[in-house]
C-alpha positions as CSV (number, residue, x, y, z in Angstrom):
1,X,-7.1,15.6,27.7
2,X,-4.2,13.4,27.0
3,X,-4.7,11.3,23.9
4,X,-1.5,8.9,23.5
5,X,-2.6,8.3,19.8
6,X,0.1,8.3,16.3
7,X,-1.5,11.5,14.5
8,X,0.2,10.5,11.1
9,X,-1.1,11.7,7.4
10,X,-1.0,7.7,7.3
11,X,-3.6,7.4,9.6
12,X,-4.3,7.6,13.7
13,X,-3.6,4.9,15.6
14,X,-3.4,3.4,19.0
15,X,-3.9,0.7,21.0
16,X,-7.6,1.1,21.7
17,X,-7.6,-2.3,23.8
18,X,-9.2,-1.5,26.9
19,X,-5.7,-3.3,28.7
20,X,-3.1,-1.3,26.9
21,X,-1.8,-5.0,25.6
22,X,-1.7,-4.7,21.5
23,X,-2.6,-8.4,21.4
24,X,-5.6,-7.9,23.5
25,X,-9.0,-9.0,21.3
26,X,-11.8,-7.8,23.5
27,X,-14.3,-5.5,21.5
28,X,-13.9,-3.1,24.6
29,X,-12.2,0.4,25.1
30,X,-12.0,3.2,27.5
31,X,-14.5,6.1,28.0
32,X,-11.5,8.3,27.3
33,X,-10.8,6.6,23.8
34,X,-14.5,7.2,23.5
35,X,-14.2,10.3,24.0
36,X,-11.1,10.6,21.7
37,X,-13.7,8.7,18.4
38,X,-16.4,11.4,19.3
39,X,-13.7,14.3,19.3
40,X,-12.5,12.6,15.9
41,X,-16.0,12.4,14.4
42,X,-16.8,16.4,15.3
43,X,-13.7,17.8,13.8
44,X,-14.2,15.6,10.5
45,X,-17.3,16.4,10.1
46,X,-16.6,20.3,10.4
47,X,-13.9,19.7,7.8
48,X,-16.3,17.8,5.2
49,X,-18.9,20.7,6.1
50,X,-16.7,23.1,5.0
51,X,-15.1,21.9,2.2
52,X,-18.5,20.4,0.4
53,X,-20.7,23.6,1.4
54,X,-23.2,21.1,2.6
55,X,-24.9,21.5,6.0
56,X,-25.7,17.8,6.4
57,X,-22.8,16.3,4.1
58,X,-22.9,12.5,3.3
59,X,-20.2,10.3,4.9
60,X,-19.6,7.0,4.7
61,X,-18.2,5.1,7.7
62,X,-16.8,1.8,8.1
63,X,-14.4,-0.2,10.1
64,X,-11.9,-3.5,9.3
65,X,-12.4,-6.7,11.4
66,X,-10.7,-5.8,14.4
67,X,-13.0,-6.5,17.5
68,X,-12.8,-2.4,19.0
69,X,-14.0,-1.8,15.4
70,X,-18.2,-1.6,16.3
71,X,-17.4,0.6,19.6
72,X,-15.4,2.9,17.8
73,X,-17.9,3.3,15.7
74,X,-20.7,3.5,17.8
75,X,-19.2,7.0,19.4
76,X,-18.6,8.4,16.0
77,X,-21.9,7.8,14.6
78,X,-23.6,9.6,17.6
79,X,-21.3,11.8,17.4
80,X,-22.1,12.3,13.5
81,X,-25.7,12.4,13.9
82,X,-26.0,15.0,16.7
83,X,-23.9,17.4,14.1
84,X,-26.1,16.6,11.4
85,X,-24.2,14.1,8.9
86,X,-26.1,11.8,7.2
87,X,-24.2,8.5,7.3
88,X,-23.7,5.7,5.2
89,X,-22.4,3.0,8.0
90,X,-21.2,-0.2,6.1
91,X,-19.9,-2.0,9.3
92,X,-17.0,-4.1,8.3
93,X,-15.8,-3.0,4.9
94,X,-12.5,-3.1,3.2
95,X,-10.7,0.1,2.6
96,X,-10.6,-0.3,-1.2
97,X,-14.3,-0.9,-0.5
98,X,-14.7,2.5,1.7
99,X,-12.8,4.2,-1.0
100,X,-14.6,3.9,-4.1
101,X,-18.3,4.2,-2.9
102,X,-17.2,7.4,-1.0
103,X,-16.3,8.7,-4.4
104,X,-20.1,9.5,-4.9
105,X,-20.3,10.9,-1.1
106,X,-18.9,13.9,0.4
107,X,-16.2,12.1,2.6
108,X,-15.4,9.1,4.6
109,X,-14.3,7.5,8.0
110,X,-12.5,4.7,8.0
111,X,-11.5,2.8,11.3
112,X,-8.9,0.3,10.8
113,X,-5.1,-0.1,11.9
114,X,-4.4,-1.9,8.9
115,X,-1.6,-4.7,9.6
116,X,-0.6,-3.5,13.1
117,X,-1.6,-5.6,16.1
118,X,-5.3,-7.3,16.7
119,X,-5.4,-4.5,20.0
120,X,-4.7,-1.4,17.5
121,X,-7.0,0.3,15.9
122,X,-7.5,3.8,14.0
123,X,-8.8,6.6,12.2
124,X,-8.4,7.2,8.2
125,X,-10.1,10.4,6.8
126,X,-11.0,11.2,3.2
127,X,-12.7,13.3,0.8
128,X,-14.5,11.6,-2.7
129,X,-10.8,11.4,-4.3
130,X,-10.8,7.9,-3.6
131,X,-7.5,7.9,-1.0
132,X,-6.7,9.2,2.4
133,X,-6.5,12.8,3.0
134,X,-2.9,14.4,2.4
135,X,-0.6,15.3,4.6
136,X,-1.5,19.0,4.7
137,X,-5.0,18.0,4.6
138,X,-4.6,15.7,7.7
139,X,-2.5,18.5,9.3
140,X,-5.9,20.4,9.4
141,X,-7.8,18.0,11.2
142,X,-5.3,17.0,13.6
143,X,-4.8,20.8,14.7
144,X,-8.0,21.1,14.8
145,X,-8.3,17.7,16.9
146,X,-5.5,19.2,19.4
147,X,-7.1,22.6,20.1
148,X,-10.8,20.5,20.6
149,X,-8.9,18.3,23.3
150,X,-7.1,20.9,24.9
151,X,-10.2,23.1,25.4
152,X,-12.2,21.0,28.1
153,X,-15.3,23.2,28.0
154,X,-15.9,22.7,24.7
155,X,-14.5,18.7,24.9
156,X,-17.1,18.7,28.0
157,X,-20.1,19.8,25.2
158,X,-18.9,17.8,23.0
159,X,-19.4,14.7,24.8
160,X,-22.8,15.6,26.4
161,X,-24.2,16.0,22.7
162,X,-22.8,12.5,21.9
163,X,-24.3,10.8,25.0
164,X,-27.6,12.3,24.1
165,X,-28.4,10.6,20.7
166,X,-31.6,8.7,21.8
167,X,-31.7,5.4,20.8
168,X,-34.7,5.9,17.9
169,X,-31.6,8.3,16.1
170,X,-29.1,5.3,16.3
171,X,-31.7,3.0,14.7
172,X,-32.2,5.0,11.6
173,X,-28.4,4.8,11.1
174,X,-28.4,0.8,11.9
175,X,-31.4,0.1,10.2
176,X,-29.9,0.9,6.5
177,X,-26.6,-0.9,7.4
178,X,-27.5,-3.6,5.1
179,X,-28.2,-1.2,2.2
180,X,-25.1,1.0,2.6
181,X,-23.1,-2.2,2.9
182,X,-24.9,-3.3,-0.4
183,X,-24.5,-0.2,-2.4
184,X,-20.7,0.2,-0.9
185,X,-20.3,-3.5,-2.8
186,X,-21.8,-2.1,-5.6
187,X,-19.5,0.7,-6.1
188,X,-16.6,-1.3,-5.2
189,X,-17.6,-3.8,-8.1
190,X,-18.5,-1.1,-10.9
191,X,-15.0,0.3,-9.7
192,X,-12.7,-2.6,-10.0
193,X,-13.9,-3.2,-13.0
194,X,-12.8,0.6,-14.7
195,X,-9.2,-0.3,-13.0
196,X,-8.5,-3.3,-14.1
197,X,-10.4,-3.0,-18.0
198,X,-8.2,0.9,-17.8
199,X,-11.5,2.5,-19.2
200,X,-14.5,4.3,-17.8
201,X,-16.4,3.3,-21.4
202,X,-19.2,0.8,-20.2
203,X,-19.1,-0.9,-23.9
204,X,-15.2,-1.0,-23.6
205,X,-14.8,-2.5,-20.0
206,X,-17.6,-5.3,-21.2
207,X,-16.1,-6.0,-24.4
208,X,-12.3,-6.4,-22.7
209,X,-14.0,-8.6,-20.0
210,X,-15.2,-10.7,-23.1
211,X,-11.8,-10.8,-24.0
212,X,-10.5,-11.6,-20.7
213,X,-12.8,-14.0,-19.8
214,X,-12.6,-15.4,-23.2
215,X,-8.8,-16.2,-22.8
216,X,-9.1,-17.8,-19.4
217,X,-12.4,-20.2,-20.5
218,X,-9.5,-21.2,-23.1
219,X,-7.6,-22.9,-20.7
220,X,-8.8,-26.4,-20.4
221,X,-7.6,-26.6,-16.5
222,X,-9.1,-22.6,-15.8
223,X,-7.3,-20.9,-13.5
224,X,-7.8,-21.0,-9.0
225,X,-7.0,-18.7,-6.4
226,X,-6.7,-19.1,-2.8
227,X,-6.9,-16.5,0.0
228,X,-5.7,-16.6,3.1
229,X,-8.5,-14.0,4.7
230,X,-7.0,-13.9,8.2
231,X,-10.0,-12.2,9.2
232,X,-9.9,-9.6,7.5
233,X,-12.4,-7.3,6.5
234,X,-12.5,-8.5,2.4
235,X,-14.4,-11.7,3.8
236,X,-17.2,-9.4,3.8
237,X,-15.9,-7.7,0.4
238,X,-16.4,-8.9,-3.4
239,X,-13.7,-11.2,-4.0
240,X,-15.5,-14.4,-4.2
241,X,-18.3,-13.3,-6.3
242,X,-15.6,-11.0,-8.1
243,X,-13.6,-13.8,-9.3
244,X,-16.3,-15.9,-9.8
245,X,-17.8,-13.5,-12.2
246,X,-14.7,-13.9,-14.4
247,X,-15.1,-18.1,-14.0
248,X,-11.9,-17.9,-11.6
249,X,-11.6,-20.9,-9.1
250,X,-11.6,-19.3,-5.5
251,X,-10.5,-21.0,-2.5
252,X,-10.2,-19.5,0.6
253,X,-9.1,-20.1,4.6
254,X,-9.6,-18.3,8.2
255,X,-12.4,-16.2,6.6
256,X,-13.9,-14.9,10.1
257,X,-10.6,-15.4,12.5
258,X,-7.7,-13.4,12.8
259,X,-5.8,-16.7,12.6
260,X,-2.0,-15.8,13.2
261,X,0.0,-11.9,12.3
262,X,-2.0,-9.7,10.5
263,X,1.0,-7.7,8.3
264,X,0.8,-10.2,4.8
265,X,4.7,-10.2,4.5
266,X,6.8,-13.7,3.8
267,X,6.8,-15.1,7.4
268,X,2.8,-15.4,7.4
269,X,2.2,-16.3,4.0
270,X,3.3,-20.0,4.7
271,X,-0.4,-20.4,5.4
272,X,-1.5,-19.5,1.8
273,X,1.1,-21.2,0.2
274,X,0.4,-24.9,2.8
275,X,-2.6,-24.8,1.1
276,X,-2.1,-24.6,-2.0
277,X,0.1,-27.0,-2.1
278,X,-2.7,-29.2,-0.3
279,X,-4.4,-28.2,-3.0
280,X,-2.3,-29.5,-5.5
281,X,-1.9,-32.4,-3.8
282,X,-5.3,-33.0,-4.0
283,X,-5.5,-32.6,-7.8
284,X,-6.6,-29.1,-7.7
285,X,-4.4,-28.3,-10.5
286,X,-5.4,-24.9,-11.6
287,X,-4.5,-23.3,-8.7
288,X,-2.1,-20.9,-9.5
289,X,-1.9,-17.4,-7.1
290,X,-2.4,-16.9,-3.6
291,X,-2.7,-13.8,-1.2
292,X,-3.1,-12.8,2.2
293,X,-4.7,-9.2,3.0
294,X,-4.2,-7.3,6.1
295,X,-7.0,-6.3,8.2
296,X,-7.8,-3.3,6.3
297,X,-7.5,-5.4,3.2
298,X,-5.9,-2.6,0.8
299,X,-2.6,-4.7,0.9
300,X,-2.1,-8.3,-0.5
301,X,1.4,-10.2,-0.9
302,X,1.3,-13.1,-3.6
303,X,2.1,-16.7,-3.5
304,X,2.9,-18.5,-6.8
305,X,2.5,-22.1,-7.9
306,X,6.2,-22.8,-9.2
307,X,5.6,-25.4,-11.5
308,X,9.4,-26.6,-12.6
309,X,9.6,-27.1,-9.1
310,X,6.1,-28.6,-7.8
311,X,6.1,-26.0,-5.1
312,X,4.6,-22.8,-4.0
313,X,7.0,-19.8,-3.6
314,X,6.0,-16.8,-1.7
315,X,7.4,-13.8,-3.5
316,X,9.4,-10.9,-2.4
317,X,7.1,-7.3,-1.7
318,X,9.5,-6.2,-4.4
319,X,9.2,-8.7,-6.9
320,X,5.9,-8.2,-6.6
321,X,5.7,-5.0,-7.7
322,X,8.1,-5.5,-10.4
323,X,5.8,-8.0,-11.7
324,X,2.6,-5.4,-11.4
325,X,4.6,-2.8,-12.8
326,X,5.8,-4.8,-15.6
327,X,2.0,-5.9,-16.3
328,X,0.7,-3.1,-15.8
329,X,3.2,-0.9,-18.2
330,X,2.8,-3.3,-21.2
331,X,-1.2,-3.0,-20.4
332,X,-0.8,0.8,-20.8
333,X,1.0,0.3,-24.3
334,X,-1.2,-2.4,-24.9
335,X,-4.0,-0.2,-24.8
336,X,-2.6,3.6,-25.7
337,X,1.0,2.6,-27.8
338,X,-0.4,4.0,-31.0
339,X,-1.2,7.2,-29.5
340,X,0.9,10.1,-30.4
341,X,0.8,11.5,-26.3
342,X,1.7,8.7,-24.8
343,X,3.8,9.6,-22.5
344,X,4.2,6.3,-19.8
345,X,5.5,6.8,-16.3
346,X,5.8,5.2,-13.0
347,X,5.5,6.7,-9.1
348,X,7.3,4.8,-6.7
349,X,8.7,5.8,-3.0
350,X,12.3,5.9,-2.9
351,X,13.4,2.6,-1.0
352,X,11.7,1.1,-4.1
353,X,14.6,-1.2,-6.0
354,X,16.1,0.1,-9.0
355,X,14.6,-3.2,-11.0
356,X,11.8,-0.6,-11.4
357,X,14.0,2.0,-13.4
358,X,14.9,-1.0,-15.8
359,X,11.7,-2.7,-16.7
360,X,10.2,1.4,-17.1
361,X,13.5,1.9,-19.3
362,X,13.2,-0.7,-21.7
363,X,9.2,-0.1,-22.0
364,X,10.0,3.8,-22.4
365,X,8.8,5.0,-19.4
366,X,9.6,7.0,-16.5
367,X,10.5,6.1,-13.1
368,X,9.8,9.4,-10.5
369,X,10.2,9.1,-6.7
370,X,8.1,10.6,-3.4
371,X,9.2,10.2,0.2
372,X,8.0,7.0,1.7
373,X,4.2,7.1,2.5
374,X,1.5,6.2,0.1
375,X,0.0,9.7,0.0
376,X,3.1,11.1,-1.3
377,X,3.4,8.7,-4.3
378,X,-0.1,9.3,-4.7
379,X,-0.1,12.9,-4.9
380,X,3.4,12.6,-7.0
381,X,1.2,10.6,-9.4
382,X,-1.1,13.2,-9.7
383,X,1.4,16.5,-10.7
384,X,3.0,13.8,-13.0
385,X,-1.0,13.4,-14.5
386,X,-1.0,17.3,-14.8
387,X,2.4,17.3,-16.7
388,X,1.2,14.9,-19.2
389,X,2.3,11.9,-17.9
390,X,0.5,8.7,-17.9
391,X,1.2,6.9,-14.6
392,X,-1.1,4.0,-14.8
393,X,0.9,1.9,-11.9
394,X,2.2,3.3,-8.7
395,X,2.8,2.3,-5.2
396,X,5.5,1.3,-2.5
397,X,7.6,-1.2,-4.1
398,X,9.4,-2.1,-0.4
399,X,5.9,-3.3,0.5
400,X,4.5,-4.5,-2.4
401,X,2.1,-2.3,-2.9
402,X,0.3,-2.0,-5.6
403,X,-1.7,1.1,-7.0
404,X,-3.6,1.2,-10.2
405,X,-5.1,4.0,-11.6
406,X,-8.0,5.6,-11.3
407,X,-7.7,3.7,-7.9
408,X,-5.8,5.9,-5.1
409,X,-5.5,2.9,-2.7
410,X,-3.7,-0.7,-2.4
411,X,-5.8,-3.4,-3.6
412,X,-5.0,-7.0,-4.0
413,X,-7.8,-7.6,-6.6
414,X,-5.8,-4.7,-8.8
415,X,-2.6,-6.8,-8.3
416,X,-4.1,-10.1,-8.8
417,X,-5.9,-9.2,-12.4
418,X,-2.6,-7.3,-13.9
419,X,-0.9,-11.1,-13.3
420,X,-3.9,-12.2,-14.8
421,X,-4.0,-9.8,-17.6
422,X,-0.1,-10.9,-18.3
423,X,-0.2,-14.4,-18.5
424,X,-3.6,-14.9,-20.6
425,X,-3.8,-12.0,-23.0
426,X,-1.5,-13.8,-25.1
427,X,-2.1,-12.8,-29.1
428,X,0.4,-9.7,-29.6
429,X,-0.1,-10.0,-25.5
430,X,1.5,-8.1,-22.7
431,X,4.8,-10.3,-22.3
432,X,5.3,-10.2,-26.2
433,X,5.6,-6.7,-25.8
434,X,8.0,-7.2,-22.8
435,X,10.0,-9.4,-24.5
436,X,10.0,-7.6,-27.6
437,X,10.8,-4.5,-26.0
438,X,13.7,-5.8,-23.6
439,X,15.3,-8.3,-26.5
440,X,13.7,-11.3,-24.8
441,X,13.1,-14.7,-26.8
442,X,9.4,-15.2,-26.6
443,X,7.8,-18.6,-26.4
444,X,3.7,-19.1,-26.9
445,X,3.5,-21.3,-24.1
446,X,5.2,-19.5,-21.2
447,X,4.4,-19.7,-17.5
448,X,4.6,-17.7,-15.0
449,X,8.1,-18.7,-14.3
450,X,9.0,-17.7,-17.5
451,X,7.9,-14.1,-16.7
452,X,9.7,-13.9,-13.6
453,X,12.9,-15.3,-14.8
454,X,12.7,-12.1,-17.3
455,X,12.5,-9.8,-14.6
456,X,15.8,-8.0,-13.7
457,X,17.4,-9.9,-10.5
458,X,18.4,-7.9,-7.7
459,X,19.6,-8.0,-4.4
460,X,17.2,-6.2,-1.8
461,X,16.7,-5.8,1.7
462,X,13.4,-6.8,3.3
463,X,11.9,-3.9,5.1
464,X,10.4,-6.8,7.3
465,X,13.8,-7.8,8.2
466,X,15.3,-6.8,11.7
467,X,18.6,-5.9,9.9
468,X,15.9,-3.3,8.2
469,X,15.6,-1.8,11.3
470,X,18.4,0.4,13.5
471,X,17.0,2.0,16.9
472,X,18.7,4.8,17.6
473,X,19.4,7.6,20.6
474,X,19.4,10.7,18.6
475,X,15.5,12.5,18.1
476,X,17.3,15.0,15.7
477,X,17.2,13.7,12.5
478,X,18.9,16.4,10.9
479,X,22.0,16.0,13.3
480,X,21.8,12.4,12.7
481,X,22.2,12.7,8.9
482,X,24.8,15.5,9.0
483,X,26.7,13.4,11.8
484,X,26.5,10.4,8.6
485,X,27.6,12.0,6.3
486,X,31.4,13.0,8.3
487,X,31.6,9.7,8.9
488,X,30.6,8.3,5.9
489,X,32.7,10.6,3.7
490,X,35.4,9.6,5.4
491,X,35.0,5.9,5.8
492,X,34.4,5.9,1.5
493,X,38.0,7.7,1.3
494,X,39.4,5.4,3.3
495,X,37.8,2.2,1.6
496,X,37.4,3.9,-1.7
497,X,40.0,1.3,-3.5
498,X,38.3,-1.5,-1.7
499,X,35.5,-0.3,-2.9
500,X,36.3,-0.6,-6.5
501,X,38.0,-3.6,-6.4
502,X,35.2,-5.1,-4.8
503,X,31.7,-3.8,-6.2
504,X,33.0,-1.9,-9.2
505,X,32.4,1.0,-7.3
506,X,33.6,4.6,-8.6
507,X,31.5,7.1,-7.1
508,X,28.4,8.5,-5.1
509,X,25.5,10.5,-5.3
510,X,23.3,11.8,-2.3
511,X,19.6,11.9,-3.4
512,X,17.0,13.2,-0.8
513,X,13.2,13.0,-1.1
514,X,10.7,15.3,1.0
515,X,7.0,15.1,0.2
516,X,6.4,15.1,-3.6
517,X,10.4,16.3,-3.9
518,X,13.1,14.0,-4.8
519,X,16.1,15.9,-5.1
520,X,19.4,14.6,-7.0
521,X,23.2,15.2,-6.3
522,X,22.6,17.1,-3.0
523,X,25.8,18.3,-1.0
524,X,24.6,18.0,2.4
525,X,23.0,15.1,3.8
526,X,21.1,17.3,6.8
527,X,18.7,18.5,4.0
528,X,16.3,15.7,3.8
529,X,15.4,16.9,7.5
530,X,12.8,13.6,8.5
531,X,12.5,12.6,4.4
532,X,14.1,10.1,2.8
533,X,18.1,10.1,2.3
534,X,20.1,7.5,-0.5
535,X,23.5,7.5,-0.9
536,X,23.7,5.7,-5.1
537,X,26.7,4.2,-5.7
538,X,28.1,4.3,-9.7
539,X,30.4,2.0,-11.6
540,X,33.0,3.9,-13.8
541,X,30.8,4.8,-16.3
542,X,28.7,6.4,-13.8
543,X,26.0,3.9,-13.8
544,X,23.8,2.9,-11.1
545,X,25.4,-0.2,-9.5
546,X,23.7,-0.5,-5.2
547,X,22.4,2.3,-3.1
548,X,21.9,2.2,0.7
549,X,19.2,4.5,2.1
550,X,17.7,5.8,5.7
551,X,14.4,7.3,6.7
552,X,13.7,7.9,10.6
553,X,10.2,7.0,11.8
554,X,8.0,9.6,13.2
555,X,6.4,7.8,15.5
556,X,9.4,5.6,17.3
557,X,13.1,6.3,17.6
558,X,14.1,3.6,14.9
559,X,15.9,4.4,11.6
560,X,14.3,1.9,8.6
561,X,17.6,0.9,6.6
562,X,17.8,-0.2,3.2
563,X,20.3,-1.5,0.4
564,X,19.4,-2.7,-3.2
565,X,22.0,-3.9,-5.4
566,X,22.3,-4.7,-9.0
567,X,22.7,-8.5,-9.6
568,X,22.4,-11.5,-7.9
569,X,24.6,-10.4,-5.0
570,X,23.3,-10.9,-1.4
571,X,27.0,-10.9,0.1
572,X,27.1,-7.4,-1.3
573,X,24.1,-6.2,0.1
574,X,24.5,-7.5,3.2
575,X,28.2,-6.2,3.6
576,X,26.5,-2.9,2.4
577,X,23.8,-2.6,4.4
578,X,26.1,-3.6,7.6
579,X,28.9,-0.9,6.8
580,X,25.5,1.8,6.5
581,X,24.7,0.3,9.9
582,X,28.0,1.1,11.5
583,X,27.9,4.4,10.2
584,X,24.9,5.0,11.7
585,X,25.5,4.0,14.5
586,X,28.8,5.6,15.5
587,X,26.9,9.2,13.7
588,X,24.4,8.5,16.8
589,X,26.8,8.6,19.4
């Protein structure tokens, strides 16, 4: 049976949309695709089965707000009931929400395409880690999914089984919606709250909440938020009654439509920051952050109110990571910096700007790289764990997303509270420490805009950006890169004086990431096979001035391109990124 479907440790996806048009909305798909959720279903649930040793293993399934969602999901749960699963179905449930209520499950479904097209959807598998299955993990299931497809006997059983769930079996799954949706809430709440307090102690998470909430009531104006839902699936979620909880000011728009794009990156946050703005205007004055999740609603960009300039400014996927990191870090010393094995670190994906290596440097901490791909900095987090490393705050800076441990997902709530956390634990607070640490003046009454004119300024490409993006002819990616590197050797002889003259740069060094691997001052280029490649460019005294870096998709024949230099430099990093371009692009021919 053909299946035309992504099979990526990310997640599978297609367009389920019963036209084949990604922007189609109707709830309706193919008996093929229906086929393709039942296949799905089978060969997770022999997975779960095997590695829980339970014959009827608990699994929680839910989907985002896309409109195939409830279909989907129909196939699988009759599909899950014939094997014997006992399911948890929460209907429309975020995927931070999923996450940490399958942490007292056996394993989870999760059907979403998180910011891709309304007509997408998907599959995301997972165990009780709380995050996605790896990639060797997923490489089970998919083989597994393959063989089931390709064997039409067996593909032929398999559906018959499905169709025959009776309707008084479906009921019993339906009927407890409501209470699998409420104790998935639950979980999610108990959760955020060990993430952002940093403790699993129930007497130490409710006496920092005291002291959370006690700063904020300080502030005679409070503090507002405003989301811009978009449809997604945290309408359904705990973010009102979350913030509320903490006496946070939440405002919110397009809770049940999928109002404009779905990916939250700077061209649809206008929305969020029109409003609060309106807002402002009309004497809402508190209102200080903004965000916009995707439909799965792990990922969540932020809006600031600027106040020097009466505006709100959307900020940059990388600056607002910087800004978690930089919370997040001082949290960790905050908390631990009296203990003797402290040892602070941060996992990042290699296109992540080298701002990050600064802020970790002057805290003392870390900075180690995975491949792009949230699993790998995930599981890169974990072996640094095992080597004694606490890595608190992790993630994909060129997407701004945000990870906080014990959390193994994106979630805007986590990214929200560590801004929180920075700007109103203020007595021997957060950004004393920064400022401290990195030789900063500090002032009692700083803003927001204080803290991000302390960042490190760089200049960084967008991966949203259609300069981001090169497509290309070549489907070897290991002949592309070895083509690069004769012509880019070459080119940087030939422009090496220009080079100095111009940037201040001296040398190079090729840097590769595969998986978990990052691998420094690597001779030939072919080596990072479909992984990550960066070519770091040095000043004389070998210091890290720019780098540009490559990484081919697996799943389109498109090269994402990247440059991030030191400084307030945008000339440089767009004459950078356009001489990596042209490399590129003569390597493909």
């Amino acid at each position: 049976m053909e299946h035309n479907m992504i099979l990526s440790a990310s997640g599978w996806r297609k367009v389920f949309a019963v036209s084949g048009n990604e922007q189609d909305s109707s709830p309706d798909i193919t008996e093929s695709d229906w086929a393709l959720a039942v296949t799905a279903a089978n060969v997770f649930f022999d997975y779960v089965r095997e590695k829980s040793g339970q014959d009827m293993p608990v699994i929680a399934l839910g989907t985002d707000s896309r409109p195939t969602g409830p279909a989907l999901a129909d196939a699988m749960i009759r599909a899950l009931i014939k094997k014997g699963a006992l399911i948890q179905y929460s209907a429309v449930t975020s995927a931070p929400e999923i996450m940490a209520y399958a942490r007292k499950l056996d394993g989870f479904i999760y059907i979403s395409a998180s910011h891709n097209p309304i007509g997408h959807n998907g599959i995301k598998f997972g165990l009780n880690d709380g995050g996605v299955l790896n990639a060797a993990e997923n490489k089970v299931i998919t083989d597994a999914f393959l063989k089931r497809l390709a064997d039409e006997d067996a593909l032929a059983a398999d559906i018959k089984l499905a169709a025959g769930c009776t309707t008084s079996e479906l009921q019993k799954v339906y009927q407890i919606k409501e209470s699998s949706k409420h104790n998935a809430l639950r979980a999610y709440k108990a959760f955020a709250d060990e993430t952002i307090s940093g403790t699993n102690d129930k007497e130490e998470i409710e006496s920092f909440f005291k002291l959370l909430d006690g700063a904020i009531a300080e502030n005679p104006e409070g503090i507002g938020i405003v989301c811009d839902f978009n449809g997604s699936s945290r309408y359904l979620s705990i973010d009102r009654e979350y913030f509320a909880a903490h006496k946070i000011h939440f405002h919110s728009i397009n809770e049940f439509k999928i109002a404009h794009e779905i990916i939250p990156e700077a061209e649809n946050l206008v929305y969020v920051a029109a409003e609060m703005e309106k807002l402002h205007r009309e004497g809402y004055k508190n209102v200080l952050l903004g965000y916009m999740p995707d439909c799965d609603g792990d990922r969540g960009n932020i809006v600031y109110w600027d106040e020097k300039n009466q505006k709100a400014e959307i900020l940059k996927a990388q600056e607002v990571f910087s800004l978690s990191v930089l919370a997040e870090l001082t949290f960790s010393i905050w908390q631990n910096g009296n203990k003797p094995d402290f040892k602070p670190a941060v996992a990042v994906n290699c296109p992540t700007s080298m701002r990050i290596e600064e802020i970790a440097g002057k805290l003392g901490a870390k900075v180690f790289r995975a491949e792009v791909g949230e699993a790998n900095v995930v599981n890169l987090a974990k072996e640094k764990r095992a080597e004694g490393y606490n890595v608190r705050i992790l993630g994909e800076g060129s997407n701004g997303g945000t990870i906080t441990h014990p959390a193994a997902v994106r979630d805007p709530l986590n990214t929200i509270f560590a801004i929180i956390k920075l700007l109103f634990i203020r007595e021997n607070g957060l950004y004393q420490i920064w400022c401290k640490k990195a030789g900063i003046p500090y002032k009692s009454d700083f803003t927001l805009n204080d803290v991000l004119a302390s960042l490190p300024v760089y200049s960084t490409t967008g991966v949203s950006e259609k300069r981001a993006v090169l497509k290309i002819k070549t489907n070897d990616h290991e002949k592309l890169k070895a083509a690069f590197q004769k012509e880019f050797e070459a080119d940087y002889e030939k422009k090496k004086s220009e080079l100095q003259k111009k940037y201040g740069i001296y040398s190079w060094e090729a840097i590769i990431t595969n998986g978990t691997k990052e691998s420094r001052n690597v001779k030939d280029f072919s080596l990072s096979k479909k992984g990550g490649l960066k070519v770091l460019f040095k000043d004389k005294n070998e210091e890290a001035l720019a780098y540009i870096w490559m990484r081919g998709s697996g799943t389109e024949p498109v090269f994402r391109i990247l440059c991030d230099v030191k400084g307030n430099h945008k000339d440089w990093e767009e004459e950078l990124l356009q001489w990596e371009s042209e490399l590129i692009n003569k390597a493909d021919k």
